[in-house]
Structures are given as structure tokens and as C-alpha cells.
C-alpha positions as CSV (number, residue, x, y, z in Angstrom):
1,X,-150.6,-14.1,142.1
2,X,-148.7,-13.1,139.2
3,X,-149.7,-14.4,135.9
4,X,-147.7,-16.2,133.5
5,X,-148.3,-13.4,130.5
6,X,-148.2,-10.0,131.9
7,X,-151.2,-8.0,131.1
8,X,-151.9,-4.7,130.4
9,X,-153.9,-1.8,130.7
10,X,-156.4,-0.5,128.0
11,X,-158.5,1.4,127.1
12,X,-162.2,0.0,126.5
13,X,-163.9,3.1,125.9
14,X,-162.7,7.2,125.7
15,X,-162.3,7.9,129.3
16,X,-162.3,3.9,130.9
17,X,-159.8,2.4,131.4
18,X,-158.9,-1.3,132.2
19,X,-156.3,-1.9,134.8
20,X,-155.7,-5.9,135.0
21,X,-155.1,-6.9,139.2
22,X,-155.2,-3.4,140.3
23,X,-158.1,-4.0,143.3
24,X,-158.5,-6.6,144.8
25,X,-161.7,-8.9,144.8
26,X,-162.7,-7.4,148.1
27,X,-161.9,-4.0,147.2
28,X,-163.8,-4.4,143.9
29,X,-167.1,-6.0,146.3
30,X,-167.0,-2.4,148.1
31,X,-167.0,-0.5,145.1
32,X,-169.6,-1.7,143.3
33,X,-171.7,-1.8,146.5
34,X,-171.2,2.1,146.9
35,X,-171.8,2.1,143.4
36,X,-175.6,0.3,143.7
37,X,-175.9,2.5,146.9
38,X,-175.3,5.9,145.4
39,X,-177.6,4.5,142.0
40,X,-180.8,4.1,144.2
41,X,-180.0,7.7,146.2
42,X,-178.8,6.2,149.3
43,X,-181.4,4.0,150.2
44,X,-180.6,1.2,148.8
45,X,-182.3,-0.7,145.5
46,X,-185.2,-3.2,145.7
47,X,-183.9,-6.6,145.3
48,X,-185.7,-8.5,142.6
49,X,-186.0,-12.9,143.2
């Protein structure tokens, strides 16, 4: 969907930066579970609750 006000990228910190729409909520899901999984070394974190 495109939005009404365009929006663009920015920096949020020195070497991050924000890219409004660029994955997709799915591709985002994947990334930050390969993120979690390469945290714990692979074998995954214990899940708390």
C-alpha cells in the first residue's frame, strides 16, 4: 500500500538506517528470527512465560 505522505529514510543512529516499507512483514518475521537464533549460538533461546 502506498501511503498518503511519502516517507523517508533516516538515519536513527551512525551506521542504522531506517528504510520505511522496504521488507515486508514476513520478510521482517525471518530476520529477526535468524537474528534470535544466531544471539543464543544456534540453539535457540529459552523462552520465558
Amino acid at each position: 500500500m502506498d501511503a498518503l505522505i511519502a516517507r523517508s529514510r533516516r538515519q536513527v543512529a551512525p551506521g542504522a538506517v531506517h528504510v520505511p516499507d522496504w521488507l515486508s512483514a514476513a520478510r521482517q518475521r525471518e530476520l529477526v528470527a535468524a537474528c534470535r537464533q544466531w544471539a543464543c549460538g544456534g540453539s535457540g533461546c529459552p523462552q520465558v512465560g
